[in-house]
N, CA, C and O atoms as a MOPAC input file, in Angstrom:
PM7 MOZYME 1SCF
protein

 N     88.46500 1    73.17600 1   118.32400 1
 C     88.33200 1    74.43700 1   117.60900 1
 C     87.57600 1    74.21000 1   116.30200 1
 O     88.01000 1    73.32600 1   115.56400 1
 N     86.62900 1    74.81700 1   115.97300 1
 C     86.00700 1    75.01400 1   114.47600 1
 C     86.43400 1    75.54000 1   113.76000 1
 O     87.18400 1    76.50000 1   113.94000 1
 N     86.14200 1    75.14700 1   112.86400 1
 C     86.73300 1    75.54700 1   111.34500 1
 C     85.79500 1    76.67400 1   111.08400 1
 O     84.65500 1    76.75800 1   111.53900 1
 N     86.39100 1    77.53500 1   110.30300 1
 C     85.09500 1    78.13000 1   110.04000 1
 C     84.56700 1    78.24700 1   108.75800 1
 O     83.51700 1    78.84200 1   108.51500 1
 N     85.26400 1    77.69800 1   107.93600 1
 C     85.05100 1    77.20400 1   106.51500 1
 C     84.10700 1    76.17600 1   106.41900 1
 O     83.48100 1    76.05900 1   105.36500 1
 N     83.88700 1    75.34400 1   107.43500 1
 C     82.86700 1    73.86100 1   107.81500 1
 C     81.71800 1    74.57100 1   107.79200 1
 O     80.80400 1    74.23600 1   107.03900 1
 N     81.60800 1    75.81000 1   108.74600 1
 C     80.52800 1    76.29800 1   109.44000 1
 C     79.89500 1    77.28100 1   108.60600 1
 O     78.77500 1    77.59100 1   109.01300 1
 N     80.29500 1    77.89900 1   107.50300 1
 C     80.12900 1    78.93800 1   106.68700 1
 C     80.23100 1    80.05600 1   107.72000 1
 O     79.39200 1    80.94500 1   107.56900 1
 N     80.52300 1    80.10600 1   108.07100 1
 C     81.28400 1    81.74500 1   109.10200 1
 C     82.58200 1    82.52900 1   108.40300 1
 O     83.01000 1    83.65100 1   108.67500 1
 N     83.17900 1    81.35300 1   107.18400 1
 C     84.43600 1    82.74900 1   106.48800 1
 C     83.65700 1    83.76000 1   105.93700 1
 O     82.49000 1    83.58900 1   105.58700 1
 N     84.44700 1    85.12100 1   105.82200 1
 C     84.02400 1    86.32100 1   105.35500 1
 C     84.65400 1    86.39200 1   104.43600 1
 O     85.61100 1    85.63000 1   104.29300 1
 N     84.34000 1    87.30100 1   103.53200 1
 C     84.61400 1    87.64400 1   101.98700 1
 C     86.24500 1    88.19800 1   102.18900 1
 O     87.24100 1    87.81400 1   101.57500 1
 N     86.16100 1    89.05900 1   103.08800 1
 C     87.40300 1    89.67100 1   103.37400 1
 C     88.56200 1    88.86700 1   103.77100 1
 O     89.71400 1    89.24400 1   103.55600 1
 N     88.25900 1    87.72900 1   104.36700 1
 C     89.32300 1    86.63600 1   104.51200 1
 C     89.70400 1    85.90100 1   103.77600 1
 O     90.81500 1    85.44600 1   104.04700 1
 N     89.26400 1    85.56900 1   102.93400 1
 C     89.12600 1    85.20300 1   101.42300 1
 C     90.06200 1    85.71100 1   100.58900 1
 O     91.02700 1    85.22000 1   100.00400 1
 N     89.44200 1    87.12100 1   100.67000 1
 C     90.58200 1    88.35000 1    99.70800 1
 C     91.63600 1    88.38600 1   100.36300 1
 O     92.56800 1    88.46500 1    99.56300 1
 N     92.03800 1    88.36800 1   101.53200 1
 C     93.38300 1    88.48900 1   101.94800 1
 C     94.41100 1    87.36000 1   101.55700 1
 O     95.58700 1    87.46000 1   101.20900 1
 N     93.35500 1    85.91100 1   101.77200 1
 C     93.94400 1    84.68100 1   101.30000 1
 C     94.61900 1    84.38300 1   100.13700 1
 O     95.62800 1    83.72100 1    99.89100 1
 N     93.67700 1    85.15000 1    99.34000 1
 C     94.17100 1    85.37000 1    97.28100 1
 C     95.10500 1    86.65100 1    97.43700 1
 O     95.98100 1    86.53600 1    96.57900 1
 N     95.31200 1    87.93600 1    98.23700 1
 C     96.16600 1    88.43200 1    98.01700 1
 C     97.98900 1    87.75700 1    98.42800 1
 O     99.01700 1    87.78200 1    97.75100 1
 N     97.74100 1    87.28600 1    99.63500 1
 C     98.85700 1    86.58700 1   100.29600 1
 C     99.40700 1    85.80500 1    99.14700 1
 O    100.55000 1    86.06200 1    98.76700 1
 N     98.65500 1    84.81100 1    98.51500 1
 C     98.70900 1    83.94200 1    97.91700 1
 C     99.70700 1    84.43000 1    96.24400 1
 O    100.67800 1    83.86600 1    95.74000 1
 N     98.80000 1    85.89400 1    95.70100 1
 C     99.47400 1    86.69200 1    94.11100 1
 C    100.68300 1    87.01200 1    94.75000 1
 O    101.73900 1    86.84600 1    94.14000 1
 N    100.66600 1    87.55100 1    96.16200 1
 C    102.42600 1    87.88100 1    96.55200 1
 C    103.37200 1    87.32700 1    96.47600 1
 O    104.43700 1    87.66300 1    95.95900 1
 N    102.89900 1    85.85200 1    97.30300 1
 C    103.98900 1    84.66500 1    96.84900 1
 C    104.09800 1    84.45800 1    95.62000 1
 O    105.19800 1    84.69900 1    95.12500 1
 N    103.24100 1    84.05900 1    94.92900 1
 C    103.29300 1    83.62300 1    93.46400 1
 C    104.91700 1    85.14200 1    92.75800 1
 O    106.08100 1    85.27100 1    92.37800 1
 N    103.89500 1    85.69600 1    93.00600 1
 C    105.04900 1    87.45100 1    92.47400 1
 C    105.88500 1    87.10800 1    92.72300 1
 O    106.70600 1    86.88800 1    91.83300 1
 N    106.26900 1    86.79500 1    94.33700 1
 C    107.54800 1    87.13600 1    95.01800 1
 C    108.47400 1    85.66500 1    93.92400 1
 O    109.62200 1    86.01200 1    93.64500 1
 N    108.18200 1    84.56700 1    93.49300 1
 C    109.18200 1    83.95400 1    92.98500 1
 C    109.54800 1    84.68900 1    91.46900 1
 O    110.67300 1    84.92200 1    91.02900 1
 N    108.66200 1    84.87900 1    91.03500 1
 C    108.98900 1    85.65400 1    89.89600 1
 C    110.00000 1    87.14600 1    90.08700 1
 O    111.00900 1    87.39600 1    89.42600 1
 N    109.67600 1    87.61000 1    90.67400 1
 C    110.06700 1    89.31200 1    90.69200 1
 C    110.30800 1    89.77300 1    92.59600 1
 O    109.97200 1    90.79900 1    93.18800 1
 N    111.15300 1    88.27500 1    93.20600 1
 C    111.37800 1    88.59600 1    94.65100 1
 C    111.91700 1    90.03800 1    95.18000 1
 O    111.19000 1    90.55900 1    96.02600 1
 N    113.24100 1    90.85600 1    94.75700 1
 C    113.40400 1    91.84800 1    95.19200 1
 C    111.96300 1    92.79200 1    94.94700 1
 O    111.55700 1    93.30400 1    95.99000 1
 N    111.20900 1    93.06400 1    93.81400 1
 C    110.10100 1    94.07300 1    93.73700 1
 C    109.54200 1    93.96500 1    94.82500 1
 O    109.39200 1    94.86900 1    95.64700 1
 N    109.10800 1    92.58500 1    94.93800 1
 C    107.97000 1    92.23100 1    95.77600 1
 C    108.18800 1    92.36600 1    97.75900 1
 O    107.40200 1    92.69800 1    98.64600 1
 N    109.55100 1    91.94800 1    97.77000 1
 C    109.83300 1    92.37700 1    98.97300 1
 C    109.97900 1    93.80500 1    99.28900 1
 O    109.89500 1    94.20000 1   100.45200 1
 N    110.19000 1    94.57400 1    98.32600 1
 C    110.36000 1    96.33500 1    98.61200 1
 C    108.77400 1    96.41600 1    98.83400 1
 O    108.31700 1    96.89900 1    99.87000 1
 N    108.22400 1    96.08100 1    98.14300 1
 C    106.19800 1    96.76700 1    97.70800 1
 C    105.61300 1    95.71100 1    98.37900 1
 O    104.40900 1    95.87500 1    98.18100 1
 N    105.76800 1    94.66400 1    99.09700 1
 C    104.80100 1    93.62300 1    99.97700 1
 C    103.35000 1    94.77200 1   100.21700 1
 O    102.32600 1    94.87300 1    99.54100 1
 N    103.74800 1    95.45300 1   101.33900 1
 C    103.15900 1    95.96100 1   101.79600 1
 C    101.79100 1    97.31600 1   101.70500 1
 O    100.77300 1    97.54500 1   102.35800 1
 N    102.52300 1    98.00200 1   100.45100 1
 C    101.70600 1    99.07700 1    99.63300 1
 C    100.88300 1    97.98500 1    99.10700 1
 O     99.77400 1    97.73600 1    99.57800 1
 N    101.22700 1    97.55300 1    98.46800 1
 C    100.90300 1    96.36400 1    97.26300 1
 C     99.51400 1    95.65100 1    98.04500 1
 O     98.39500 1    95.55700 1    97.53900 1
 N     99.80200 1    95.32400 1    99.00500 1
 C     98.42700 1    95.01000 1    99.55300 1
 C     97.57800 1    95.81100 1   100.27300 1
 O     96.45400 1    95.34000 1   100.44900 1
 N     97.80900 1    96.91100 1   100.74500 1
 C     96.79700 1    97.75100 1   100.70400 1
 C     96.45800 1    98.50300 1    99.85800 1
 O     95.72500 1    99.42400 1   100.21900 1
 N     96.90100 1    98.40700 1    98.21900 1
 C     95.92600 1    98.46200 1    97.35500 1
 C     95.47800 1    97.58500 1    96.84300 1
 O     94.88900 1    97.68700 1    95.76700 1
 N     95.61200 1    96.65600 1    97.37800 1
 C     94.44700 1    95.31900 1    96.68200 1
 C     93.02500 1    95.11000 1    97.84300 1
 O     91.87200 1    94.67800 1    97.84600 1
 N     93.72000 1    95.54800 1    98.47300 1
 C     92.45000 1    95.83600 1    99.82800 1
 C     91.77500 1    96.77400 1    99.70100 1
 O     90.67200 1    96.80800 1   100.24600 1
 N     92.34100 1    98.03600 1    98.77700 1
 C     91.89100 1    99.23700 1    98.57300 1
 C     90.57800 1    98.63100 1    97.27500 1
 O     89.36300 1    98.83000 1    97.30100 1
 N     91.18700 1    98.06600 1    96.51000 1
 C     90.22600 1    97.88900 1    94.86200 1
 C     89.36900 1    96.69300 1    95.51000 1
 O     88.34600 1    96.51900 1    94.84700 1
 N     89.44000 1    96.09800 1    96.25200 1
 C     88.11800 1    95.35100 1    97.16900 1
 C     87.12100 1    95.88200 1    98.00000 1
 O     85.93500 1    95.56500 1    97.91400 1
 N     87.57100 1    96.66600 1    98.78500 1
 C     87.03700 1    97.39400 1    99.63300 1
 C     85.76000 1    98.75100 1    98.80300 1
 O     84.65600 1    99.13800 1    99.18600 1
 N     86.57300 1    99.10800 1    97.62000 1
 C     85.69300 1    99.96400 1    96.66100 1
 C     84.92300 1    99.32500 1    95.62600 1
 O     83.92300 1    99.78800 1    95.07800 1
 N     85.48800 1    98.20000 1    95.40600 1
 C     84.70000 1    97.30300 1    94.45300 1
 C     83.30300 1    96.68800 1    94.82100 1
 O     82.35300 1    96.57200 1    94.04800 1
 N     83.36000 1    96.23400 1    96.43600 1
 C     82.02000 1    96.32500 1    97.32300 1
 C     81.13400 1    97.21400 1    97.59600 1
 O     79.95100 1    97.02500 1    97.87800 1
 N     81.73200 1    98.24500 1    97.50800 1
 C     80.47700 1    99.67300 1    97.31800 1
 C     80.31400 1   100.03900 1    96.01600 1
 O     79.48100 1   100.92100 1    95.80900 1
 N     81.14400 1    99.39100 1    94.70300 1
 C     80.45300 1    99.62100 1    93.59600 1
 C     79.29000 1    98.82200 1    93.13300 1
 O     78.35500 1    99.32200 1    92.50900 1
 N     79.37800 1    97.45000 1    93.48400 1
 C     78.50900 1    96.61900 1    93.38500 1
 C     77.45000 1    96.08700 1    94.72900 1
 O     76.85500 1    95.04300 1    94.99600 1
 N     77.59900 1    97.43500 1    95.36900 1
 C     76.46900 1    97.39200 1    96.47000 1
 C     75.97400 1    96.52100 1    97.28400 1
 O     74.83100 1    96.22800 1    97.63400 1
 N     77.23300 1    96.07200 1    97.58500 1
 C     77.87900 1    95.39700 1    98.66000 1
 C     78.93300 1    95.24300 1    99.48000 1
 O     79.95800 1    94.56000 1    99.49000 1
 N     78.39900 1    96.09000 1   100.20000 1
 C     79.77100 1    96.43300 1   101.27000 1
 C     80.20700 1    95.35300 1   102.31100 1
 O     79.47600 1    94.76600 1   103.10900 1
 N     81.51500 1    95.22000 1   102.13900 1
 C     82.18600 1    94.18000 1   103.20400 1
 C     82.08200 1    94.39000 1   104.46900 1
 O     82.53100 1    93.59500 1   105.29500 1
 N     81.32900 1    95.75500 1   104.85500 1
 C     81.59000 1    95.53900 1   105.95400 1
 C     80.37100 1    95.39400 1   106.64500 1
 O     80.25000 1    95.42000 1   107.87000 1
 N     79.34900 1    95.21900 1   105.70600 1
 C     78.29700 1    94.32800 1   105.99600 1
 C     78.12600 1    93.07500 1   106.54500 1
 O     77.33700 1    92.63300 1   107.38100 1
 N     78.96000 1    92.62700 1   105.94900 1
 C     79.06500 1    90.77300 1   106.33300 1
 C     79.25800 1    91.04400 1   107.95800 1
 O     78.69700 1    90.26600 1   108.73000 1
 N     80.17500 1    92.31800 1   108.56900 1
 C     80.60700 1    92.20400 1   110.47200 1
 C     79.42000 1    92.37700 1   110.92000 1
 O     78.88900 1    91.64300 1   111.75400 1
 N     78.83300 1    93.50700 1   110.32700 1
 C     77.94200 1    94.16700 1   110.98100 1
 C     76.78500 1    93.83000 1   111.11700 1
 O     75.99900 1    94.37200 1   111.89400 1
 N     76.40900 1    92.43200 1   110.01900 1
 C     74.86600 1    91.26600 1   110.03900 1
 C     75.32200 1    90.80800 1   111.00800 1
 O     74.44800 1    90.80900 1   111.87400 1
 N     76.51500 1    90.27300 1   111.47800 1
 C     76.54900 1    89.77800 1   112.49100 1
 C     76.38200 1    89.78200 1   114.44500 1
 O     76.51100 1    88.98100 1   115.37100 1
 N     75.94900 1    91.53000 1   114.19600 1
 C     76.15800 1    91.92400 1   115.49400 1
 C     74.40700 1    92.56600 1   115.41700 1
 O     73.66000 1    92.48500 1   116.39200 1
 N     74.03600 1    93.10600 1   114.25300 1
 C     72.40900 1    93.43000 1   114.10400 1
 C     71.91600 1    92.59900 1   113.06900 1
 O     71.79600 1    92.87800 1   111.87600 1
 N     71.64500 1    91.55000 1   113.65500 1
 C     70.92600 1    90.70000 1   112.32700 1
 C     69.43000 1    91.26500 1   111.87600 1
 O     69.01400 1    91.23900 1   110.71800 1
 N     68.80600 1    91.71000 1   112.86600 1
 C     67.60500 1    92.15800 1   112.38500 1
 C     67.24200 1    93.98100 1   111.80000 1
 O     66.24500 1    94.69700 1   111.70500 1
 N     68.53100 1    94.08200 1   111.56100 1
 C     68.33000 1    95.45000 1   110.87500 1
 C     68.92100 1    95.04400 1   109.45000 1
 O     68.62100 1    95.77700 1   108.50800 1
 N     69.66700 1    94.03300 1   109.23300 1
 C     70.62900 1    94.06900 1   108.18500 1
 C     69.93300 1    94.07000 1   106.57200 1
 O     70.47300 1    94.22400 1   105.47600 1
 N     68.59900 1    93.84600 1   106.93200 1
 C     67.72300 1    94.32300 1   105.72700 1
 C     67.41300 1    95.88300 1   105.14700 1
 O     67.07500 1    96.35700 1   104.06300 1
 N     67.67900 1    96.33000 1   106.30600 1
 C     66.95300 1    97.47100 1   105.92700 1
 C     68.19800 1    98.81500 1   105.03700 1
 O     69.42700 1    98.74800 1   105.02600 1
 N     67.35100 1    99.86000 1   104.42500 1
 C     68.01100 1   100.51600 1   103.44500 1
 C     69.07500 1   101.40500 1   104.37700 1
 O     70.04100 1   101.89300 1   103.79100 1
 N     68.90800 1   101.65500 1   105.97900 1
 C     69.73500 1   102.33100 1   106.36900 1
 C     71.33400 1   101.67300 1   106.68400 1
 O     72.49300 1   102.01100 1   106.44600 1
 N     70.63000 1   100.53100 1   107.36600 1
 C     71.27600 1    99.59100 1   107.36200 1
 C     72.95200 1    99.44500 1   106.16500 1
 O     74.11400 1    99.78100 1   106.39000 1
 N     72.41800 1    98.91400 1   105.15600 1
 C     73.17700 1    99.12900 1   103.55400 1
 C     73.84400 1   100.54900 1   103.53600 1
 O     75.05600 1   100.76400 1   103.50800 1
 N     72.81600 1   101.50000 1   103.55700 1
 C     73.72700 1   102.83100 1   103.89800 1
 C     75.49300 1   103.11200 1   103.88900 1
 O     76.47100 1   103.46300 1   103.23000 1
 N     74.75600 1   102.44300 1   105.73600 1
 C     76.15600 1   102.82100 1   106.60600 1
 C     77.44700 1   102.19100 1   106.34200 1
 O     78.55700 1   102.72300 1   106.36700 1
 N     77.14300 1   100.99600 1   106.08900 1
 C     78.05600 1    99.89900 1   105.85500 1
 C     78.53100 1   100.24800 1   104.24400 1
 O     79.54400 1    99.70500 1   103.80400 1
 N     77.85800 1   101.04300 1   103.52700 1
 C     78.36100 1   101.68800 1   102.10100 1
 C     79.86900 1   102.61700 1   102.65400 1
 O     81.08200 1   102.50700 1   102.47200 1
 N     79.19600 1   103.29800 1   103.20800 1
 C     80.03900 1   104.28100 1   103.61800 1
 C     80.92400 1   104.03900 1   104.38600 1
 O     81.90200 1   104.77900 1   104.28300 1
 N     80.99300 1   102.68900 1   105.70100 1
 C     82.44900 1   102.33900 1   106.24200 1
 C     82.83900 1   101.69100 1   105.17200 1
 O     83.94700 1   102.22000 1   105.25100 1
 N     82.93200 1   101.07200 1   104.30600 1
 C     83.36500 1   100.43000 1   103.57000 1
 C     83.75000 1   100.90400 1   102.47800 1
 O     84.46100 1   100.19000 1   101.77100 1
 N     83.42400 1   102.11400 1   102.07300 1
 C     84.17100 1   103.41700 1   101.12100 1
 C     85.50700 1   104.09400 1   101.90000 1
 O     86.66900 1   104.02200 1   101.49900 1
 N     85.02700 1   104.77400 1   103.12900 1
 C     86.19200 1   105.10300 1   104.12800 1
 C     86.83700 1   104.04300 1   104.01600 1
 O     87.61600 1   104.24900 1   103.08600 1
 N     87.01000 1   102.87500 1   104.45800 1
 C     88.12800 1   102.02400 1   104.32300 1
 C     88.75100 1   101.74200 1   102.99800 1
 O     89.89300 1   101.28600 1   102.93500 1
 N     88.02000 1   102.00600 1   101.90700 1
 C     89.01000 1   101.88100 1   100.68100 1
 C     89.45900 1   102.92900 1   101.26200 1
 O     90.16500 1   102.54700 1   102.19500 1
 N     89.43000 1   103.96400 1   101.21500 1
 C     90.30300 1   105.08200 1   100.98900 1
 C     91.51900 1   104.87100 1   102.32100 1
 O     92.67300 1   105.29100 1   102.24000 1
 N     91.14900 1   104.39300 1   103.09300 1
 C     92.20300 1   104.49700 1   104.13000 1
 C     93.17300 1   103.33000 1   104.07100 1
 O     93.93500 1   103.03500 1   104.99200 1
 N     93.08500 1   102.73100 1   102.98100 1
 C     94.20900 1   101.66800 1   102.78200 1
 C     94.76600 1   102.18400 1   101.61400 1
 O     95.86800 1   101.72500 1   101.31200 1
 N     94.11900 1   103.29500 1   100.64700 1
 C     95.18300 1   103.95500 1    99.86900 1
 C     96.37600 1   104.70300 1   100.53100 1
 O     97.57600 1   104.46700 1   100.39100 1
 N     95.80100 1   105.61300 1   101.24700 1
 C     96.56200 1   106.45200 1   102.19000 1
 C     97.36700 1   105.56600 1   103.39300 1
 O     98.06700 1   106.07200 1   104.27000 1
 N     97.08600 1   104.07100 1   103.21100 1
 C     98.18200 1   103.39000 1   104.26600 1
 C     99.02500 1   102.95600 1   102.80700 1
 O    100.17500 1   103.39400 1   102.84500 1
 N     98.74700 1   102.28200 1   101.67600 1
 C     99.40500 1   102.11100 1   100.86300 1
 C    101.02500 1   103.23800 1   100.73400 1
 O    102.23900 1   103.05100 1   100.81900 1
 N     99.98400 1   104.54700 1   100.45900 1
 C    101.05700 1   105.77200 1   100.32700 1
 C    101.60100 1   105.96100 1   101.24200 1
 O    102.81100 1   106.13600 1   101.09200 1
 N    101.04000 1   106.03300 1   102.68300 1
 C    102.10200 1   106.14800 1   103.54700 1
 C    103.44300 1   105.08800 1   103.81100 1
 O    104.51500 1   105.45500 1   104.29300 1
 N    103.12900 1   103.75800 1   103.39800 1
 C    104.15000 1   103.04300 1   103.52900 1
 C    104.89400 1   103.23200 1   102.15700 1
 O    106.10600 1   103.01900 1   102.19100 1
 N    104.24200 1   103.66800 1   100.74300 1
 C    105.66900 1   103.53300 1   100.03500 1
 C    106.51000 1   105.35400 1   100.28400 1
 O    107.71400 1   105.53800 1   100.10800 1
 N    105.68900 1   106.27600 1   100.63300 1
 C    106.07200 1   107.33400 1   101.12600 1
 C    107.53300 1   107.44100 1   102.17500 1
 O    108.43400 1   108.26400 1   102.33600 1
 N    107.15000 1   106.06300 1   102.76500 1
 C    107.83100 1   105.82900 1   104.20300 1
 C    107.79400 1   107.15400 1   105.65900 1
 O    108.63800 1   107.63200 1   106.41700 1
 N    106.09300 1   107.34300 1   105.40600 1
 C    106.15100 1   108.48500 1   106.62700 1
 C    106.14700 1   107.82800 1   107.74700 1
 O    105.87600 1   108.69300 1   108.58000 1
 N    106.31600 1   106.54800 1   108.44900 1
 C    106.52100 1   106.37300 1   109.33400 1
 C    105.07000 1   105.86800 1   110.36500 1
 O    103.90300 1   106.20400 1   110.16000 1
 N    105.48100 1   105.15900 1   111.25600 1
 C    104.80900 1   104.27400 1   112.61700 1
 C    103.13000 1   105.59000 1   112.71800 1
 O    101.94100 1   105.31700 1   112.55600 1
 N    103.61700 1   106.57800 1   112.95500 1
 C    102.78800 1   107.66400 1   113.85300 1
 C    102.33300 1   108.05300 1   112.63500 1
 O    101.44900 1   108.86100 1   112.91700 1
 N    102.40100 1   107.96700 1   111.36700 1
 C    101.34000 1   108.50100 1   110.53400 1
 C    100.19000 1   107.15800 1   109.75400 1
 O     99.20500 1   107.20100 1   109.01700 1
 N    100.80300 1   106.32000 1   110.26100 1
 C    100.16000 1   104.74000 1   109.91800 1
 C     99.23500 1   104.53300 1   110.78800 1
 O     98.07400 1   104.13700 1   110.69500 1
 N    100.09200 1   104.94600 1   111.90400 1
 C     98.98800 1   104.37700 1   113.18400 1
 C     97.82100 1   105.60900 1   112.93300 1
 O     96.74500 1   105.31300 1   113.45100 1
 N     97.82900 1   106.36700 1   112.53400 1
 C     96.73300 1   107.83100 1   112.86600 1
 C     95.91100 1   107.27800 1   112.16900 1
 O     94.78100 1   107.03200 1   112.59200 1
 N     96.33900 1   106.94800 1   110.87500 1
 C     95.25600 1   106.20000 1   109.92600 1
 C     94.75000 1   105.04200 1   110.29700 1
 O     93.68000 1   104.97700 1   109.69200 1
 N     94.84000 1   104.37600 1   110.74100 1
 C     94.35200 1   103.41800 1   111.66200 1
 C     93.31100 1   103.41200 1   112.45400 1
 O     92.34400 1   102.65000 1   112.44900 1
 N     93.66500 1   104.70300 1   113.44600 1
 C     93.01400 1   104.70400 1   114.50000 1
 C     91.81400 1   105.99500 1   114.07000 1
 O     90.73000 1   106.11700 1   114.64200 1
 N     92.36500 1   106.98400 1   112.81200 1
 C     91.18800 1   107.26100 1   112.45900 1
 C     89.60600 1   106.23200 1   111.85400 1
 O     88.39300 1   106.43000 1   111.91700 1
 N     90.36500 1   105.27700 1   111.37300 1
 C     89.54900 1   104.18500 1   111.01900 1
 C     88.40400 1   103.44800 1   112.02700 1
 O     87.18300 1   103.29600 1   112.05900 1
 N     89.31600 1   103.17200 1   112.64100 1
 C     88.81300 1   102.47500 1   114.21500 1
 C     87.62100 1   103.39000 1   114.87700 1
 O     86.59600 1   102.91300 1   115.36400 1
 N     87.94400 1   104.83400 1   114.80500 1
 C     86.90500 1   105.78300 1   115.53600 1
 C     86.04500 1   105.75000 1   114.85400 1
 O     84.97300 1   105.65300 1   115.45200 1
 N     85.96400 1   105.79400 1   113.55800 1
 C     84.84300 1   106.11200 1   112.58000 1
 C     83.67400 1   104.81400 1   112.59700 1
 O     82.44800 1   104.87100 1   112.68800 1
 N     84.52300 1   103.73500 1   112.48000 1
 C     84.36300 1   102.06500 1   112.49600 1
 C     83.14200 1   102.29900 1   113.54500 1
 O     81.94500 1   102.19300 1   113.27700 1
 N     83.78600 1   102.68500 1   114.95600 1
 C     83.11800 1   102.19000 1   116.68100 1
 C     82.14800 1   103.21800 1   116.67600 1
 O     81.04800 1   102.98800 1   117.17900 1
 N     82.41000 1   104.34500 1   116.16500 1
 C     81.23300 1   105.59300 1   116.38000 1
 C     80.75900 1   106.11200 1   115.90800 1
 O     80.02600 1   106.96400 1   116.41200 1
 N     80.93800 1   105.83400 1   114.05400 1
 C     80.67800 1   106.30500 1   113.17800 1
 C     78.98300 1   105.97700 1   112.69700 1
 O     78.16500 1   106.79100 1   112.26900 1
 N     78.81200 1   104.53200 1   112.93500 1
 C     77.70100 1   104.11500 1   112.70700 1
 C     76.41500 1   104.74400 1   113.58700 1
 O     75.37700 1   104.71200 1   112.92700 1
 N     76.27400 1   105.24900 1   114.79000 1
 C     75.32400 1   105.35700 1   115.68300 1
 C     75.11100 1   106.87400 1   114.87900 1
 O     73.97400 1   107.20900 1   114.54800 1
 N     76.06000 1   107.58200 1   114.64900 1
 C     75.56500 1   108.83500 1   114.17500 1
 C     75.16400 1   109.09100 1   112.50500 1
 O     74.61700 1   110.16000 1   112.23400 1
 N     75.41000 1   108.21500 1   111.51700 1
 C     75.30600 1   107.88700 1   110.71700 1
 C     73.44800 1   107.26500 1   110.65500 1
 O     72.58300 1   107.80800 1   109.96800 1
 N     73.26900 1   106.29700 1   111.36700 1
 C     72.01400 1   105.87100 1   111.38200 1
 C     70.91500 1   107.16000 1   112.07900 1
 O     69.70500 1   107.14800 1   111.85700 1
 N     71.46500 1   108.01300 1   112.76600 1
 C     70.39500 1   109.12400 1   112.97800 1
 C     70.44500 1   110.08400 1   112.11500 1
 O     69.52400 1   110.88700 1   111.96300 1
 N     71.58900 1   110.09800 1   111.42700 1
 C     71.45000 1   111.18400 1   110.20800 1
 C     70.41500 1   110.85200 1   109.12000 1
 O     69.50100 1   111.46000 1   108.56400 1
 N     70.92000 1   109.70500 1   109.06100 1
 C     69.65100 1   108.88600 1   107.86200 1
 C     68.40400 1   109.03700 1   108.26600 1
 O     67.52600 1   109.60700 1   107.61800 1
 N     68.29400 1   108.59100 1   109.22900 1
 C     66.97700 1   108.41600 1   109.70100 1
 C     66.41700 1   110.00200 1   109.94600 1
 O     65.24200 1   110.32600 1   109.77500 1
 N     67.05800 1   110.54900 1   110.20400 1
 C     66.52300 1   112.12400 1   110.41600 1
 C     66.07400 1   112.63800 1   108.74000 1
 O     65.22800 1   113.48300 1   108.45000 1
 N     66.81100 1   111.94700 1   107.93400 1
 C     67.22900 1   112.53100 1   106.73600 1
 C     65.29200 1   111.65500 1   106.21900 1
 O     64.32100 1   112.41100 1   106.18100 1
 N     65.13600 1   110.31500 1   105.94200 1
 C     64.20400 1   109.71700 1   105.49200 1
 C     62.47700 1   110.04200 1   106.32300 1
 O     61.33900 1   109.82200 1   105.90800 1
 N     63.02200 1   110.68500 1   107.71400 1
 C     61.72500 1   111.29700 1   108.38800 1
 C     61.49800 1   112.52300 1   107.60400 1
 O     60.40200 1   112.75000 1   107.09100 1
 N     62.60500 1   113.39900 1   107.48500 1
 C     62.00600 1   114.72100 1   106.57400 1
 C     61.68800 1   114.47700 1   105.45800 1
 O     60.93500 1   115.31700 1   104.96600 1
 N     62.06900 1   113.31500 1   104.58300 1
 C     61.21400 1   113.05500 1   102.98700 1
 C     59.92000 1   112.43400 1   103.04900 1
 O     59.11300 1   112.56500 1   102.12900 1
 N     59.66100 1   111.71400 1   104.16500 1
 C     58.20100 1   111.54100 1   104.47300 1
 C     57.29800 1   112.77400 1   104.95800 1
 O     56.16000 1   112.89900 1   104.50300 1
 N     57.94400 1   113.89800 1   106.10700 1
 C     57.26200 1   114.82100 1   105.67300 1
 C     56.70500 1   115.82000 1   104.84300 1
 O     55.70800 1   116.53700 1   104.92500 1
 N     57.72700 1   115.65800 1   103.92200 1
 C     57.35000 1   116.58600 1   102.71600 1
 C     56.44600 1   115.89700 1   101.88400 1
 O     55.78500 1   116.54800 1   101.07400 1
 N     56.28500 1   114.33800 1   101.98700 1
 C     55.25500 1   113.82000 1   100.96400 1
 C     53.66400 1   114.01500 1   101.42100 1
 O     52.76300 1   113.91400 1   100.58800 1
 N     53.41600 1   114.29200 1   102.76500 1
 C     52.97900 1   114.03600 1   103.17300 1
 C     51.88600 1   115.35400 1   102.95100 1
 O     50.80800 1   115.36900 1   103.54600 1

């Protein structure tokens, strides 16, 4: 099995999860009951202020998946786009998993968020790249 730390194949996002896991424990000896009530919110807002912190500095995490499956688009401005925008949706959908778990609404409102994620994730992009692209054909016609 490879490492994938050898190979440079870790992602940023594995990383961040590594340093979040890591402030929990650290927390959890200090302040164990807090930390065992809030484990869970607690890290999907640290996933949340990563996830938005990459589209502030115009770089979206979820770029790093998605070079990997279109390497030869991953230059381009539409490209950056899309991956802005899954990667904004996903901050936000780890706030709203945050709240739903300290809320305690339960399995079926976690999972919705989830799987709204997932749809947007798998199908979001194909329609996203024709919007753009529809969108950057009409500013060339008007220059034109």
């Amino acid at each position: 099995m490879r490492l994938a730390l050898l190979y440079g194949e870790i992602k940023t996002l594995e990383i961040v999860v590594l340093a979040i896991f890591a402030a929990l424990t650290t927390a959890y000896c200090v302040r164990a009951d807090f930390i065992a009530a809030h484990a869970i919110p607690l890290s999907f807002l640290a996933l949340s202020f990563f996830a938005l912190t990459t589209v502030v500095l115009r770089r979206p995490w979820t770029a790093e998946f998605s070079r990997a499956a279109y390497p030869d688009a991953a230059g381009s401005p539409i490209f950056i786009s899309v991956n802005m925008i899954l990667s904004a949706l996903w901050g936000a959908l780890f706030v709203l998993l945050a709240l739903a778990y300290s809320w305690k609404l339960g399995s079926i409102v976690t999972t919705g968020i989830v799987v709204v994620g997932a749809i947007a994730t798998v199908f979001g992009p194909k329609f996203m790249v024709r919007v753009l692209a529809l969108r950057e054909v009409r500013r060339g016609t008007r220059k034109a």
